[in-house]
Legacy VTK file of the C-alpha trace (Angstrom):
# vtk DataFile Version 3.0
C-alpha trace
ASCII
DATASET POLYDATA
POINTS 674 float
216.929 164.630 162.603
216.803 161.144 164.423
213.414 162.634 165.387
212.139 163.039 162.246
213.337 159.447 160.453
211.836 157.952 163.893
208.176 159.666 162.282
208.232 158.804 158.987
209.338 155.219 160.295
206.297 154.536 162.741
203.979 155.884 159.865
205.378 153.572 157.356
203.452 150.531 155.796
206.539 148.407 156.877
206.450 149.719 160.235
202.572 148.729 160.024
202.700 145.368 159.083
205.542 144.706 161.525
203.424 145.959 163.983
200.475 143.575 162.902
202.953 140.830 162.657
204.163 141.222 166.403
200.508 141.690 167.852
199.328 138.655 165.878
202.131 136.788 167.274
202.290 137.682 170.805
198.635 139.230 172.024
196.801 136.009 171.108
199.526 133.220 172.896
199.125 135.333 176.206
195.527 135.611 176.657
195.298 131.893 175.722
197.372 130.864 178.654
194.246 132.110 180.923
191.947 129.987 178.552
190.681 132.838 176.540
189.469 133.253 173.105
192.777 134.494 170.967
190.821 137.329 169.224
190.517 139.063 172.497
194.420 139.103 172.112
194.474 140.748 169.003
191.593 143.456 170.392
194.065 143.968 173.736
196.823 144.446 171.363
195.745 146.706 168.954
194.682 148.979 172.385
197.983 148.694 173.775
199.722 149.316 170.470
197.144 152.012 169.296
197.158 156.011 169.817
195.771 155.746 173.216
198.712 153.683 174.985
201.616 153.716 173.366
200.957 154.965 170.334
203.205 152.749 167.871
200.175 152.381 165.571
198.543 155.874 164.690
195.146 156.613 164.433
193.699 155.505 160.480
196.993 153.566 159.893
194.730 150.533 159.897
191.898 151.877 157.802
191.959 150.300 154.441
193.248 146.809 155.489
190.894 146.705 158.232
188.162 147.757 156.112
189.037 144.525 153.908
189.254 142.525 157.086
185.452 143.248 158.092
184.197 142.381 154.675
185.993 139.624 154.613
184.851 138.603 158.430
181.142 138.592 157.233
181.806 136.829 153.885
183.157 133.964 155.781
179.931 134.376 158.350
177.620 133.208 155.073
179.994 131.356 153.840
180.680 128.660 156.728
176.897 128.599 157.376
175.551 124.959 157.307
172.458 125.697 154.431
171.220 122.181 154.485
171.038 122.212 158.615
168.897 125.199 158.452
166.824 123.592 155.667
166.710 120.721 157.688
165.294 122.503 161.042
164.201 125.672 159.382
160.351 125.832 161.371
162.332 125.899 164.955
165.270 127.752 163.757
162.654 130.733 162.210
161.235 130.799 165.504
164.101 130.431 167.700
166.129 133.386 165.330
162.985 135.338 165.520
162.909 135.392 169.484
166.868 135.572 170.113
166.778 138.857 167.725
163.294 140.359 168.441
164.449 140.049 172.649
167.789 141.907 172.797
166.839 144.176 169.850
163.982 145.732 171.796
165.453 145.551 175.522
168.704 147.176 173.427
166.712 149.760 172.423
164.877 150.691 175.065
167.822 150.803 177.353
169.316 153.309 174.429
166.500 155.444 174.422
166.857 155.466 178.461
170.775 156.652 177.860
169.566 159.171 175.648
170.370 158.194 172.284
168.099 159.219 169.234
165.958 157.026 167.906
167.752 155.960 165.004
170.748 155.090 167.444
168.796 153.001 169.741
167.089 150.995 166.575
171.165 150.433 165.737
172.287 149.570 169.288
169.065 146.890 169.303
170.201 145.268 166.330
173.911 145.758 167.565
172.683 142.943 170.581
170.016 141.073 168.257
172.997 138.999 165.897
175.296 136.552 167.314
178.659 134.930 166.288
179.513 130.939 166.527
182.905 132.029 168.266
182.525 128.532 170.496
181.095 126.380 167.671
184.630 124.489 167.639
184.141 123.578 171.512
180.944 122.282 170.578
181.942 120.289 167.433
185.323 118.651 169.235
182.820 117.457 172.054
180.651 115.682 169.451
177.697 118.252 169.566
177.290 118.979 166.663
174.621 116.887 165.396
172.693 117.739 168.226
168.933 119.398 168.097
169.858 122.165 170.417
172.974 122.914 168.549
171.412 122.704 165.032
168.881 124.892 166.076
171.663 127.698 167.732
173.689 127.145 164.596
170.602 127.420 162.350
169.289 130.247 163.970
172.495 132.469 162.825
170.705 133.006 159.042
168.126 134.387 160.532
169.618 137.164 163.285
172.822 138.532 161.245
170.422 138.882 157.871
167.755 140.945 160.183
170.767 142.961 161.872
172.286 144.000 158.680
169.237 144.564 157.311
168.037 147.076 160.088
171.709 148.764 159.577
171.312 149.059 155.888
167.737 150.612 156.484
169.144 153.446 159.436
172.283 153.828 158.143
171.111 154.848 154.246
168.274 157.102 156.496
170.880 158.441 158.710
173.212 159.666 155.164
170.605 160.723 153.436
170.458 164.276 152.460
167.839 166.595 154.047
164.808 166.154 156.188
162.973 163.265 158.708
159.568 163.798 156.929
157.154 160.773 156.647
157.482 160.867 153.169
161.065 161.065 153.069
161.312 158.336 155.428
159.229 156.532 153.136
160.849 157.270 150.206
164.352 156.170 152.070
163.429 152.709 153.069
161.836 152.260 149.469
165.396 153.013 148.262
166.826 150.774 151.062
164.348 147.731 150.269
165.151 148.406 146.227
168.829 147.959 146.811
169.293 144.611 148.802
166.311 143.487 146.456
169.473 144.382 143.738
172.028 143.064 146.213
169.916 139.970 146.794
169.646 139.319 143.479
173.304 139.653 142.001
174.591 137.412 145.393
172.379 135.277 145.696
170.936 134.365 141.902
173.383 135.853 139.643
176.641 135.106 141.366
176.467 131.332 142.318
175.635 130.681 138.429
178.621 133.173 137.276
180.834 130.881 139.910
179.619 127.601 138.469
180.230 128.311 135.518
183.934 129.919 135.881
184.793 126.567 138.279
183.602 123.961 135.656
185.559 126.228 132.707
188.219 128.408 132.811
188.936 128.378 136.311
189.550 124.789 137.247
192.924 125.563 139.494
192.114 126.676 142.972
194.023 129.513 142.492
191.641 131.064 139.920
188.821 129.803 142.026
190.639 131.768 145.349
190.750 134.937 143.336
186.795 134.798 141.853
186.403 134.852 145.750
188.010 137.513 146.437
186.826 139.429 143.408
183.144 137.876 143.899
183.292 139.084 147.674
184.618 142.927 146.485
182.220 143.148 143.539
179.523 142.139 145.951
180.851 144.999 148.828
180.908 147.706 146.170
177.541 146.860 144.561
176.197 147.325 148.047
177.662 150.895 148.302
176.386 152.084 144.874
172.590 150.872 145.631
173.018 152.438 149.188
173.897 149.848 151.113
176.171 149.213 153.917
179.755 146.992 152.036
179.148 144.417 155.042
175.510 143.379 153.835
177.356 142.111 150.127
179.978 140.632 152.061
177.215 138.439 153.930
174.944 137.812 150.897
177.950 137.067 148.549
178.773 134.411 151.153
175.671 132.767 151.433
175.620 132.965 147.631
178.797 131.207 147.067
178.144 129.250 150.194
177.256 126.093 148.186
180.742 126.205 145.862
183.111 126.509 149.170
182.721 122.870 150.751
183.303 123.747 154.413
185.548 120.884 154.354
187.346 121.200 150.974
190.858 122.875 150.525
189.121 125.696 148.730
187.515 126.966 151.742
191.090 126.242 153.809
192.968 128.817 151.539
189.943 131.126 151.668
189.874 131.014 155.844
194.058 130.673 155.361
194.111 133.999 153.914
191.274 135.695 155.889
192.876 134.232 159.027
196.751 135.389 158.689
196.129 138.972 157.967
192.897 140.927 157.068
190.763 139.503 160.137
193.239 139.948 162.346
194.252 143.085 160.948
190.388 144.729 161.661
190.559 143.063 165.234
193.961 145.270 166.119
191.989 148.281 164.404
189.168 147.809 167.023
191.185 147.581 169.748
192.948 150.517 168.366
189.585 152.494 168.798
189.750 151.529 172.810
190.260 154.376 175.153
191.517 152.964 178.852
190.484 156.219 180.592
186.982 156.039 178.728
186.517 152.105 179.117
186.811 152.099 182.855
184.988 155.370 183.265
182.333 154.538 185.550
180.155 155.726 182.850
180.718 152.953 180.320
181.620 150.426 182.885
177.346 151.219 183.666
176.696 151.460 180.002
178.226 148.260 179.827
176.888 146.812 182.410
173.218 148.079 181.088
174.011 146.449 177.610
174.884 143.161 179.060
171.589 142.747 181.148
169.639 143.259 177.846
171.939 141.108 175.500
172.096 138.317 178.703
168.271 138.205 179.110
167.108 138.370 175.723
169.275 135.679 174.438
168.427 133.689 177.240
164.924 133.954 177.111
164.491 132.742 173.592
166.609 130.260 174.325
164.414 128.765 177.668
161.275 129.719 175.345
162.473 127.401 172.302
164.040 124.670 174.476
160.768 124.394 176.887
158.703 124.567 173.686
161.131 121.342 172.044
161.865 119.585 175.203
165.707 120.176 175.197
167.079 119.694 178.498
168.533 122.596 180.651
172.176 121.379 179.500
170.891 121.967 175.734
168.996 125.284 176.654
171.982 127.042 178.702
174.847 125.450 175.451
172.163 127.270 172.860
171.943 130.433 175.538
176.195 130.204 175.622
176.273 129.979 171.499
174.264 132.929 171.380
175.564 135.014 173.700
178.512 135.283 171.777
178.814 138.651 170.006
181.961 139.530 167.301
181.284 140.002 163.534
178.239 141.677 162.682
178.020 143.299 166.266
181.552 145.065 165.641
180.707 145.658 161.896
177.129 147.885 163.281
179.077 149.441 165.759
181.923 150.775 163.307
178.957 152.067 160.981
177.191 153.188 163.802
180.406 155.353 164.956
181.614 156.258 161.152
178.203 158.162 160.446
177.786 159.874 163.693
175.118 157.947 165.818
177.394 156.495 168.431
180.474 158.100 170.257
183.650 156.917 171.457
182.165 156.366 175.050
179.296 153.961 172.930
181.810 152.054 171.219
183.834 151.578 174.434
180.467 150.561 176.342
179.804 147.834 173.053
183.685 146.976 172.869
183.805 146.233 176.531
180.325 144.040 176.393
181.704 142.247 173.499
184.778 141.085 175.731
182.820 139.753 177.994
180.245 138.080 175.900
183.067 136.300 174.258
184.363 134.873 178.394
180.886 134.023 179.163
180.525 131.889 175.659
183.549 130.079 175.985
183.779 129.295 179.907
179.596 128.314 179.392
179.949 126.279 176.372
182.681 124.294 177.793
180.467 124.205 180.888
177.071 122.782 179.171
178.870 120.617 177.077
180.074 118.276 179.623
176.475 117.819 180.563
175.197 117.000 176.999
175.729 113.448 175.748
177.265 113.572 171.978
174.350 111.621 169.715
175.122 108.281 169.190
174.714 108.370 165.383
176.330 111.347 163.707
173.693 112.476 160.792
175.770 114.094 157.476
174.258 114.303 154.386
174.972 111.874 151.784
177.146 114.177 149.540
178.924 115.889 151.725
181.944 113.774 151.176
182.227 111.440 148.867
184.750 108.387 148.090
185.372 107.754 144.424
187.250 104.267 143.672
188.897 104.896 140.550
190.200 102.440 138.393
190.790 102.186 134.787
187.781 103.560 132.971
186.698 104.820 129.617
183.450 106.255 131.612
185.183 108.013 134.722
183.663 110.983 133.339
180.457 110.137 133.618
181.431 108.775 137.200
182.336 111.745 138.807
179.672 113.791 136.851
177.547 111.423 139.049
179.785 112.581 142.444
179.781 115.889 141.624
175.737 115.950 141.319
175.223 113.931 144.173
177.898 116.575 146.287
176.447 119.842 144.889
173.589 120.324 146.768
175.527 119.171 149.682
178.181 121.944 149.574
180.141 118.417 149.471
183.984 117.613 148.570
185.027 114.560 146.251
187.637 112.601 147.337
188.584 110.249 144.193
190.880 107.411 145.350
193.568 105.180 143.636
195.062 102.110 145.590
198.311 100.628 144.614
198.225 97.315 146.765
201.312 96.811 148.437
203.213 93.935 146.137
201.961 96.443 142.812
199.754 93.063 141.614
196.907 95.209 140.782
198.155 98.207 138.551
201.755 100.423 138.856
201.599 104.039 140.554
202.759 105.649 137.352
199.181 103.870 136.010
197.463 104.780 139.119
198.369 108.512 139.127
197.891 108.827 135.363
194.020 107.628 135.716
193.702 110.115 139.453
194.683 113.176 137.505
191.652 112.093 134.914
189.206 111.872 137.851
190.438 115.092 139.371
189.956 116.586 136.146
186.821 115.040 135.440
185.272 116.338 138.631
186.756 120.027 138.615
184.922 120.102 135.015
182.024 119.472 137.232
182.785 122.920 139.609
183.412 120.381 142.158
185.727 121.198 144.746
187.657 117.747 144.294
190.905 116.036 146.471
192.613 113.197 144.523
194.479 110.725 146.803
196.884 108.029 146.027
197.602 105.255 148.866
199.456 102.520 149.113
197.713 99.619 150.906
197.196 95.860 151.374
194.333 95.958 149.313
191.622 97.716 147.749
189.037 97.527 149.761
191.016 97.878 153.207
192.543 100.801 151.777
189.169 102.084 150.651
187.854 101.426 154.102
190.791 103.341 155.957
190.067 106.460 153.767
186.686 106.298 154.454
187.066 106.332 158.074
189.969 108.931 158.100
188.153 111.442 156.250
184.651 110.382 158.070
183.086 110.042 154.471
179.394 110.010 153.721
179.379 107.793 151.037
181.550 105.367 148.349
180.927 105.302 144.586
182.304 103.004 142.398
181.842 101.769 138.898
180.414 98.219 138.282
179.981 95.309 135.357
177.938 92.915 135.091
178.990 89.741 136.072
178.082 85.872 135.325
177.925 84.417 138.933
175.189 85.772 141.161
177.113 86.818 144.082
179.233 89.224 141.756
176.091 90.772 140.350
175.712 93.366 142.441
179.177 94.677 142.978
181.639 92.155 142.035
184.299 90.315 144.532
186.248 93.326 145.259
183.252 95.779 145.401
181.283 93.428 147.767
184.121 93.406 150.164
184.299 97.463 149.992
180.660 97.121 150.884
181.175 95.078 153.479
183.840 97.207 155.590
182.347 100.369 154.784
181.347 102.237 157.544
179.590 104.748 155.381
176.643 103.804 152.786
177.714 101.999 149.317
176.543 102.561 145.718
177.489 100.925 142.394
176.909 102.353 138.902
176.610 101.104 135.450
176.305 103.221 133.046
175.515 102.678 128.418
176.008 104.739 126.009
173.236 106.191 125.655
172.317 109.906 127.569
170.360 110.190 130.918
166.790 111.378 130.299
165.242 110.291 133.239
165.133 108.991 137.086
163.278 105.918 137.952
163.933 105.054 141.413
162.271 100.925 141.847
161.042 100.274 145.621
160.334 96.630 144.350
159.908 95.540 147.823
157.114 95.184 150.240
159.063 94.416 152.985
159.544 96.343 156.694
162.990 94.359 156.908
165.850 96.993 158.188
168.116 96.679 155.725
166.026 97.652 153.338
164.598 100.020 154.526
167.787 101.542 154.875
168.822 100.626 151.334
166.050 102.890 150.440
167.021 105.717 152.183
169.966 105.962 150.857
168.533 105.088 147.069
166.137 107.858 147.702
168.675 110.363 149.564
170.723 109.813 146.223
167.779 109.928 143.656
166.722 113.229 144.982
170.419 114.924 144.497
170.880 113.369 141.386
167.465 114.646 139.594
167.767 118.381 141.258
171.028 118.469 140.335
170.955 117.108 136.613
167.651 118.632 136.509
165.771 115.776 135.742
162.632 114.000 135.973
161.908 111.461 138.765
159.816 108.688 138.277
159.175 105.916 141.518
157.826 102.530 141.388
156.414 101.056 144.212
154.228 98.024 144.615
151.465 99.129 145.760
153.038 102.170 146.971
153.522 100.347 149.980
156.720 101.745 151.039
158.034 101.833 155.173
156.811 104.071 156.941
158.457 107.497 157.865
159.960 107.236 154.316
160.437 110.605 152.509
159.071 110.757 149.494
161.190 113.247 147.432
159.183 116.496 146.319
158.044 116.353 142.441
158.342 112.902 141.840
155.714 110.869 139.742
154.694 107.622 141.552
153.577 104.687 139.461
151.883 101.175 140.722
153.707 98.148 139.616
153.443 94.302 140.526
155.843 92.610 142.947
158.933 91.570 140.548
161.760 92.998 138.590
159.743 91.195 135.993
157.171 93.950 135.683
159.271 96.484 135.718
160.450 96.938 131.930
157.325 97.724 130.783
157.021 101.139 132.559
161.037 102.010 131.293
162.227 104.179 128.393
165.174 104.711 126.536
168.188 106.539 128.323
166.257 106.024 131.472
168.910 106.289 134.849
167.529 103.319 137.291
168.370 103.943 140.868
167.489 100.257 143.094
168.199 99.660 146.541
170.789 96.594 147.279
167.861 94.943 149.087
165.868 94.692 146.050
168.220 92.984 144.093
169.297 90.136 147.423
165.599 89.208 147.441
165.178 88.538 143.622
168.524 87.016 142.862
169.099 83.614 143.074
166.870 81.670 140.161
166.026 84.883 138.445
169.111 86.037 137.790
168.704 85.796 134.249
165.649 88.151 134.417
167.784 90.485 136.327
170.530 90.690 133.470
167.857 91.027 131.030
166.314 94.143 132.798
169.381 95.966 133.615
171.137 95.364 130.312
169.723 98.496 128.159
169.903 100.950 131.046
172.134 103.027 133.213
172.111 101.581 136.406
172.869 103.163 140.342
172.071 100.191 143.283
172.597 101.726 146.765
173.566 99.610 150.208
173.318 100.744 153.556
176.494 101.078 155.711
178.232 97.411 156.768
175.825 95.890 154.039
173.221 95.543 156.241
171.398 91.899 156.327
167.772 91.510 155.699
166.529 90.325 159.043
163.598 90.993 160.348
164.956 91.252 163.896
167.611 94.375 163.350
170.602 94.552 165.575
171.569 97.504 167.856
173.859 98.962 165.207
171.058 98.471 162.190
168.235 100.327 164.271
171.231 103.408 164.575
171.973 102.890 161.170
168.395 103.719 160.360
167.689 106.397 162.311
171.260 108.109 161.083
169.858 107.837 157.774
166.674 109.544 158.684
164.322 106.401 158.965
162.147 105.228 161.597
163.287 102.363 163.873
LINES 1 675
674 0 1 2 3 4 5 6 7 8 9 10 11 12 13 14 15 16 17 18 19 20 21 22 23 24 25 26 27 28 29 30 31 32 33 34 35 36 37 38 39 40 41 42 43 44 45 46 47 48 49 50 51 52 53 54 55 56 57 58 59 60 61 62 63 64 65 66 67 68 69 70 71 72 73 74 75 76 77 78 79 80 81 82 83 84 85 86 87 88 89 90 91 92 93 94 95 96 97 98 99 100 101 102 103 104 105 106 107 108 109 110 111 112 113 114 115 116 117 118 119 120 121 122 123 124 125 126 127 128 129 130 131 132 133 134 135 136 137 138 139 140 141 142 143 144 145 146 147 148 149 150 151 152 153 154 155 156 157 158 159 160 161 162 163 164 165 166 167 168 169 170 171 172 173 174 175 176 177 178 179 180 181 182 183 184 185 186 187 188 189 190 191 192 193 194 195 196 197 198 199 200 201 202 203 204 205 206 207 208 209 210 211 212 213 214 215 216 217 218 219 220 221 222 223 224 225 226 227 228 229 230 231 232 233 234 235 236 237 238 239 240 241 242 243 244 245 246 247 248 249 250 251 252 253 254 255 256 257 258 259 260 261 262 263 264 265 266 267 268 269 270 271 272 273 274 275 276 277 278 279 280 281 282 283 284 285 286 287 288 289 290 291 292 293 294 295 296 297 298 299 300 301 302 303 304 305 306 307 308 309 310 311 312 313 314 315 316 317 318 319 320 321 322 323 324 325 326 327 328 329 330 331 332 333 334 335 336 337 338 339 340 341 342 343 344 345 346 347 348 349 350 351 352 353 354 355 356 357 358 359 360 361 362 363 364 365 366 367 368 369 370 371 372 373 374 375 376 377 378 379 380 381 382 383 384 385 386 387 388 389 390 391 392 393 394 395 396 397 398 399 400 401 402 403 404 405 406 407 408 409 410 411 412 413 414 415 416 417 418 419 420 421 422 423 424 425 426 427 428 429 430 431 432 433 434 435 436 437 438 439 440 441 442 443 444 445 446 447 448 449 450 451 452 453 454 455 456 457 458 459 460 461 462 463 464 465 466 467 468 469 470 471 472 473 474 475 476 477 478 479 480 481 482 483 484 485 486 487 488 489 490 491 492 493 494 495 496 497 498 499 500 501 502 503 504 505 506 507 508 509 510 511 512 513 514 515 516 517 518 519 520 521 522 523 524 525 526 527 528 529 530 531 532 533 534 535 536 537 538 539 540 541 542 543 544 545 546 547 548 549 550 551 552 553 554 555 556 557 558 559 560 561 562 563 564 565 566 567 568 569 570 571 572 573 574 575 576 577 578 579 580 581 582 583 584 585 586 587 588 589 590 591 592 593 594 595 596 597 598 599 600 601 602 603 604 605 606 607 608 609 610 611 612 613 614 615 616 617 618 619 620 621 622 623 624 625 626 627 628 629 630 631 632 633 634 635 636 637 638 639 640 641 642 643 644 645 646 647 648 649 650 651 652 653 654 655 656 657 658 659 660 661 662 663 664 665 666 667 668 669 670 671 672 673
């Protein structure tokens, strides 16, 4: 009797998830005491709680929930991908992915074929090596790496390897299910099929999704909460269109992420409850069910210790081969080439995911997965005790380069246009996968406006941007002053850039942003811009160089006018329009892609001829310093009809023609030349 409550107890979902609970707790803490990765806890425990130790979890019990755990691995895989980084170094990153794939995948397979595995195994167990997974990114980012060319190029590189991998699976495994033969034409006929469906999967994640998504965030689902579930139910919809077209549920997973990449700011508290969730549960959860599939008397059978062994050689000199190729071939330093070798090495998501398919429809036994299982533990040692190891030797870059939207300070106080204002943040953040941070001060002695006031006018701007699918964080502080507390936000939450609302003034020195917005210029460590907007709707872009001059600070007003012209007109799809005298702008300046460049003469003066109605004018601070003073009038008269963006460089740079130490940095941050 005892015997039999004792059975129906251990198969019980409570007796499950206590089970999950305690090896979630407990595996992870020990293993970390010896400096190792946690996840190798949860892989230890789920093979010491499994059917092959003790036996407290039985075999399938973790089936469905670790089946939700793997999608929801490789979702987060495209989702935490940095898009813009791999835009940004996308010639060496296409090279570097296609040499850190092509290498193991084809040692991989040839040391398959040599084991004896079919030919459709040893094309899996090649891609199985060919991915990699960031598990030792966060070393690299808490030593200050991550802005660094060797880095980028790892991280870049990640697009490239787990798309081919899960492509190659999709292609064997719908070959491998298929019903009847191996003909040529059959094979044919299978990889049409294949190539059919992702061009269906690619589609619906990647084109159809994203607009579904913005559209849902800027209506009906402006609470996170509703955004959280169109995740989940974006991610499942995505797994389940992969299985009807013939596709493995992992490949969605990955293309849903990268889809929706854009909408979950990496550093937004959307993406915290989506890697919250993933985190306490379902990833762990399909961790314990590997470990459950670990066999002691198999995994240190001499057999698959060799298999292992075999494995490693070809994942260890194929990843570090395209790593010495790419870093010889860029100049990176042997630090840089052995921390890209160490990121790389790394193998978790996608290389468990291929082996689980891989051993589901036949093409690799237990004694395989053991071999890959044991390999993956020891990539995952090598990463971290090697990335720790490099990183010592690589100096952090003195400059840390961020995009300009990525996150973004918005003063608010009391506005009939704060609408329009973070409409303006939100398309300046978008392409950015960026978060807004609107922000109301209260000084201190309340002489400015009350916190019931303050609050009343945040919850408009939080609105205002969520309208805007923008993933948006009001905050409230209490501070001396506006600008100080402005300046502490900025710095705490390492911002990219301030945007604040401006009127014109009388007095010259409060043209441009007014006492209090001067002084927020002038402490922020993070570039500036004022806007102005009329009544009147936005039609078109018309960014004014208005300045033959190599001075620093402007040329760094520039980049940041032309860094926020760009976002704004492929955001708000519209046109861009730049006038330059003389075209004679600094050089190494980007000139942003589809923009119509007119001629005008030196002067704001000559600039209102070449304007129309509901035109958006975008000027860099530096233009307006240098044609102040007795034209001021002309200035007023210019900027009166129009809606009206001026940009500053960080600290407000000065207009000296002999830059200081932190102005040349400043430049080169921003992308110029110094």
């Amino acid at each position: 009797m005892l015997e039999h409550i004792l059975s129906d107890a251990v198969t019980s979902a409570q007796w499950v998830l206590v089970m999950i609970a305690l090896v979630i707790l407990m595996f992870p803490y020990l293993v970390e005491r010896f400096r190792l990765p946690g996840l190798l806890g949860l892989v230890i425990g789920g093979m010491i709680a499994g059917p092959y130790v003790i036996g407290w979890l039985p075999e399938g019990s973790l089936d469905a929930i670790g089946g939700i755990g793997i999608l929801y691995l490789m979702f987060l895989a495209g989702a935490e991908l940095d898009l813009n980084l791999f835009q940004r170094l996308r010639r060496t990153a296409f090279s570097f992915g296609a040499l850190t794939f092509l290498g193991p995948f084809l040692l991989g397979m040839g040391a398959s074929i040599w084991f004896g595995l079919s030919l459709p195994a040893a094309i899996l167990m090649g891609s199985v090596w060919a991915s990699h997974t960031l598990v030792a990114y966060p070393q690299v980012r808490e030593a200050g790496l991550s802005g660094n060319k060797a880095v980028a190029t790892a991280v870049s590189a990640t697009v490239i390897t787990d798309t081919l991998a899960l492509v190659v699976l999709a292609i064997v495994a719908g070959a491998t299910t298929s019903e009847g033969g191996g003909s040529t034409l059959e094979l044919v006929g299978i990889a049409a099929r294949v190539g059919l469906g992702l061009v269906v999967l690619a589609f619906y994640c990647l084109w159809l999704l994203p607009r579904i998504g913005r559209w849902f965030f800027a209506g009906p689902g402006q609470e996170r909460v509703l955004r959280f579930v169109f995740i989940l139910g974006g991610l499942a919809s995505a797994g389940l269109l992969a299985e009807l077209v013939g596709v493995e549920g992992i490949v969605g997973a990955f293309f849903a992420g990268l889809g929706l990449n854009r909408l979950i700011p990496n550093d937004g508290q959307l993406m915290e409850r989506v890697e919250f969730f993933g985190s306490a549960l379902f990833i762990p959860a399909f961790l314990i069910s590997v470990g459950m599939l670990l066999n002691p008397q198999l995994l240190f059978n001499p057999n698959t210790l060799f298999m292992a062994l075999v494995f490693f050689l070809a994942l260890g000199t194929g990843k570090f081969l395209a790593a010495f190729i790419t870093g010889k071939r860029n100049r990176f330093s042997f630090p840089e080439i052995g921390l890209m070798f160490s990121l790389t090495i790394a193998q978790a998501a996608a290389t468990l995911a291929a082996t689980l398919v891989g051993f589901d429809i036949g093409l690799f036994d237990a004694s395989i997965v053991n071999a890959v299982l044991l390999v993956v533990l020891v990539s995952l040692i090598v990463t971290s005790i090697g990335t720790q190891t490099f990183s010592r030797s690589v100096h952090p870059e003195k400059v840390s380069i961020q995009p300009l939207g990525k996150s973004v300070v918005v003063v608010v106080r009391p506005s009939q246009q704060i609408d329009r204002l973070m409409s303006t943040a939100a398309a300046i953040s978008n392409l950015d996968a960026g978060v807004i941070i609107p922000v109301a001060i209260v000084p201190e002695s309340h002489a400015g406006w009350e916190r019931a006031e303050a609050e009343e006018w945040l919850q408009k701007a939080e609105q205002a941007g969520s309208a805007s699918a923008a993933d948006v964080e009001g905050v409230l502080r209490i501070d001396s002053s506006t600008h100080q507390g402005i300046a502490r936000q900025v710095t705490e939450r390492d911002a990219s850039l301030v945007l604040a609302q401006w009127q014109p003034s009388s007095r010259v020195r409060r043209f441009l942003y007014g006492d209090e917005l001067d002084r927020i210029g002038a402490q922020s460590p993070s570039p500036t811009a004022a806007v102005r907007f009329v009544e009147s709707d936005i039609k078109r872009l018309v960014l004014v160089a208005g300045l033959d001059d190599g001075s620093t600070g402007y040329r760094v007003d520039l980049t940041v006018a032309i860094g926020l012209a760009t976002r704004i007109s492929q955001s708000m799809n519209l046109p861009l329009t730049l006038l330059t005298p003389n075209q004679a702008l600094p050089e190494g300046t980007e000139i942003p892609e589809n923009c119509e460049m007119k001629q005008v003469q030196p002067g704001l003066k000559n600039i209102p001829p070449h304007l129309q109605e509901s035109d958006f004018i975008i000027l860099p601070a530096a233009v307006l310093h240098r044609y102040a003073g007795n034209r001021f009038a002309e200035l007023l008269k210019v900027g009166s009809q129009y809606s009206v963006l001026v940009a500053a460089g960080p600290f407000r740079l000065s207009l000296s023609s002999a830059p200081t130490r932190r102005e040349r940095d400043t430049v080169v941050a921003l992308g110029g030349t110094s």
